[in-house]
N, C-alpha and C positions, 0 to 999 in steps of 0.2 A: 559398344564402346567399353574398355575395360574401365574397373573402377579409378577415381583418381580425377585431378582438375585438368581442364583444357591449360596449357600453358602460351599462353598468348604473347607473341613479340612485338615490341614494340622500341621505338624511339622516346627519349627521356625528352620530347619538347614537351611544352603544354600544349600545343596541339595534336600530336602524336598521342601521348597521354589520352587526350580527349576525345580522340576519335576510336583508340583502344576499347576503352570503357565503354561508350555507345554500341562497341560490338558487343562486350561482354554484357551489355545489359542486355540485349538481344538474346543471347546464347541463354542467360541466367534465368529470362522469361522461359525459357523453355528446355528448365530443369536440367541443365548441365552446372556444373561448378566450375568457374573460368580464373587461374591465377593471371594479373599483368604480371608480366617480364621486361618491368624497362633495360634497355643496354646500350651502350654507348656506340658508335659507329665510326667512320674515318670521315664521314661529312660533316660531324660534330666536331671532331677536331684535326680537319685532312689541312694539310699544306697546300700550298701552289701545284707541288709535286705531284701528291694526289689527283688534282682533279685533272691534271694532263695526261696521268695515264688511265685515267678513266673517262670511256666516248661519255659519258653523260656527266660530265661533271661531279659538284657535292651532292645531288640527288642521284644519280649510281650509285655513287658511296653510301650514301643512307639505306638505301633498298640492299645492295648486294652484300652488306654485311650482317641483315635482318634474314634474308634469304638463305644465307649460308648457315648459319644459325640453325635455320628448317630443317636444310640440307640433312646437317651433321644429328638431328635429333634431338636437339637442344633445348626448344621451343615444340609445341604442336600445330601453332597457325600464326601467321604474322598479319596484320593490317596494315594496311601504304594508302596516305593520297592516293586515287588511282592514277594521276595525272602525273606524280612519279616514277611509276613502272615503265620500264624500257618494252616498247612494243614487242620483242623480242621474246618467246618463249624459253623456258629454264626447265630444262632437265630435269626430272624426278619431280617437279612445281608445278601444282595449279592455280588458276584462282576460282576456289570452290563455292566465292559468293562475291556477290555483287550489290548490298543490302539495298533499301531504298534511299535513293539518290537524294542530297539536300542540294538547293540551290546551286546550277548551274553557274550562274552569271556572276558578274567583277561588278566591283562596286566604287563608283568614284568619291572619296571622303575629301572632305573640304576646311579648312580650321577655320574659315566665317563662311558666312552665310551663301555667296555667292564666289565666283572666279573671274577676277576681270581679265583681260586680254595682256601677254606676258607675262599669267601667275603660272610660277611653276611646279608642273606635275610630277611626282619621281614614281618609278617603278623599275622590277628588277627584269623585267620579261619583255623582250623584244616583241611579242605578239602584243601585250599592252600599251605598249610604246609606240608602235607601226597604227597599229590600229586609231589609237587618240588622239598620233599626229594627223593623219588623215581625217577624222571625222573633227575636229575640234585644231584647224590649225593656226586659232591664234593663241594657243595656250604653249611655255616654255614645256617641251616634257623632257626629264630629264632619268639618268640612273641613279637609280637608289636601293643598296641591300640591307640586309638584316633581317631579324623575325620582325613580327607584326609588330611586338611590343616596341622595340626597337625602334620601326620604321614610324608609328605612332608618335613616340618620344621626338621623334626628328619633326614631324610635322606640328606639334606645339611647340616647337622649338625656334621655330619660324625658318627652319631649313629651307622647306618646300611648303606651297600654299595648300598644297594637295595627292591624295597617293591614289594607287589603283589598285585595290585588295580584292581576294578573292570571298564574294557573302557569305557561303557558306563557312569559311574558315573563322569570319568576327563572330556570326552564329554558336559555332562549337563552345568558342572560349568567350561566350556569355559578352562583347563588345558591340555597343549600340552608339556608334558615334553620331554625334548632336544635328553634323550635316553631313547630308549621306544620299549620294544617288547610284539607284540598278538604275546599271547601261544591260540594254536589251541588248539582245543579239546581232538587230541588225545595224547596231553601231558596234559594237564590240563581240564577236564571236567568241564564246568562251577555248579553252584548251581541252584538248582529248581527254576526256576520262575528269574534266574538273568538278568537284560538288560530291563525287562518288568515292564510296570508299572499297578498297579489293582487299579481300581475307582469301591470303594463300594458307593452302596445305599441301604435306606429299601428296604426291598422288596415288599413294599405297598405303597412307596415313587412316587408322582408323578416325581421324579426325574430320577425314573428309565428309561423312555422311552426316553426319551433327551439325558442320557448316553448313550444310546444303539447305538446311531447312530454315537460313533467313536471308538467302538468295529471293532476291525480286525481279521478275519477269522483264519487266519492260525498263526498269535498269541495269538489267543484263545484257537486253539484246541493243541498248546506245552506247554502253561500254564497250560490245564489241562492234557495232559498227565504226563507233568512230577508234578506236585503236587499228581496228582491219585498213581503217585510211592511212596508218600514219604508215603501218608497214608497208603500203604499196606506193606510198611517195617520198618514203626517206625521208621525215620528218620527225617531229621529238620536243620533248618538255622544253628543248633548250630554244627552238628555232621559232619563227614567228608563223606557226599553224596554228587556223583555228578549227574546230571541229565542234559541232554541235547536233546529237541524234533526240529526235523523240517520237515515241511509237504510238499508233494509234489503230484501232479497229485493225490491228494486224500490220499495219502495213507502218515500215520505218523512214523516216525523212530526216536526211542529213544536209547541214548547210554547213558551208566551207570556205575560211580563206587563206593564203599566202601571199605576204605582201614582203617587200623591204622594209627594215627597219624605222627609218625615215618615212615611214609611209605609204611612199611611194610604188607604182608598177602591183598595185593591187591585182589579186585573179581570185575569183570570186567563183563556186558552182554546188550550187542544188542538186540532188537525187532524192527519187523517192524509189523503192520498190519493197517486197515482200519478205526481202531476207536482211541478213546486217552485211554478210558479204556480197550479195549483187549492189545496195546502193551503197558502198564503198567501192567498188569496182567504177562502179558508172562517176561518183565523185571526183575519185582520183583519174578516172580519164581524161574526164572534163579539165581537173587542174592542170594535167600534166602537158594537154593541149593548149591550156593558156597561156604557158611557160613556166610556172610554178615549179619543177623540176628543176630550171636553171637558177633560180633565187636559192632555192635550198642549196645545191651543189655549192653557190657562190659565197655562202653562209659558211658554209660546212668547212671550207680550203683553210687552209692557215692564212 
């Protein structure tokens, strides 16, 4: 690598921020010099407009303008949520690392102690919402956006009795809130790629081979099994897929679902095999055999 800092892109949240850093401590443990490059994006301040002509929404816009960035040379490596990233491969882009995964799982936060029957839950993601109502359906769940801080401030606020955040992300930015339950998987499946973080480089980038070395094995190969799902059932951050991989003695086991928003018309399917693309192969047959294909389509239509 020539002399000089890694130049690192990133989004100006405090989460973005925080999850930058973690990589550059990474990189830093092992004698590179890593500048952050915070920069602003059209999801930070996209219109309506924006996210219509963008298929993923304000997360598109976050990524593609981090991306582009790369692209042009601008930056040497970007980090994204990986559950950001459009399943979609990008030209001259890798993702050269995959570091080790923090918590998978959604975390139900509560502003007292327990949740009686009618309190209401808000979140911003149809897969939490689908899923909650389903498993928990005497509780109101309800839409609710903003960053964490935001959506926090709303729930002492007496907005909502309750939200559904992602653990790893209260993790990052140091929030331990008072009542707080992990929903396992098998109430809540988390999102492709959620808990993990992806550091792209070019892929002619001398930055690539620097990354490479705090890539981690077996959050590698659930990053790609469960993204390998989304792309073969036409799914995405925006829709209510869950995808969850974890590797073991070699061999990968993915668990999976697609349901309606409301809940409802759940499809639910297991695989286990030896690669990340055969048990997404076998995953997505299974869903697409359940119907899951037509929920998504039904999602996707105007």
């Amino acid at each position: 690598m020539a002399s000089g800092a890694l130049r690192l892109g990133t989004r100006r949240s405090k989460l973005a921020l925080a999850q930058a850093r973690e990589v550059a401590a990474l990189l830093t443990a092992r004698g590179h010099d890593v500048d952050v490059v915070p920069m602003t994006t059209r999801g930070d301040v996209g219109s309506p407009a924006d996210v219509a002509s963008s298929p993923s929404g304000f997360k598109g816009l976050w990524v593609n303008d981090i991306v582009d960035a790369l692209r042009r040379g601008e930056v040497d490596l970007a980090v994204h949520s990986a559950k950001d990233l459009p399943a979609e491969e990008v030209d001259g882009v890798i993702v050269a690392a995959v570091p080790e995964r923090a918590s998978p799982f959604d975390m139900l936060i509560r502003r007292d102690a327990s949740l009686a029957a009618g309190a209401r839950v808000g979140s911003s993601s149809l897969r939490r919402r689908g899923q909650l109502k389903a498993a928990r359906p005497s509780l109101d769940v309800v839409e609710i956006r903003g960053n964490v801080d935001t959506r926090l401030a709303r729930l002492e606020a007496g907005e909502v009795d309750g939200l559904v955040l992602a653990a790893a992300g209260l993790v990052r930015l140091d929030i331990a809130p008072a009542h707080a339950e992990l929903l396992s998987a098998d109430e809540m499946v988390p999102a492709p790629g959620q808990g993990a973080l992806a550091v792209q480089t070019r892929d002619d980038g001398a930055a690539r081979a620097a990354v490479a070395a705090v890539d981690h094995q077996e959050s590698r190969l659930a990053f790609e099994a469960e993204f390998a799902l989304v792309r073969l059932v036409g799914g995405g951050c925006a829709l209510p897929l869950g995808a969850y991989a974890t590797v073991e003695g070699g061999s990968v086991r993915l668990t999976t679902v697609v349901l309606r928003p409301d809940g409802s018309s759940p499809v639910r399917a297991s695989a286990e095999a030896d690669s990340p693309e055969t048990v997404a192969r076998e995953a997505a047959d299974a869903l697409l055999a359940g119907g899951a294909g037509a929920i998504l389509e039904e999602l996707r239509s105007p």
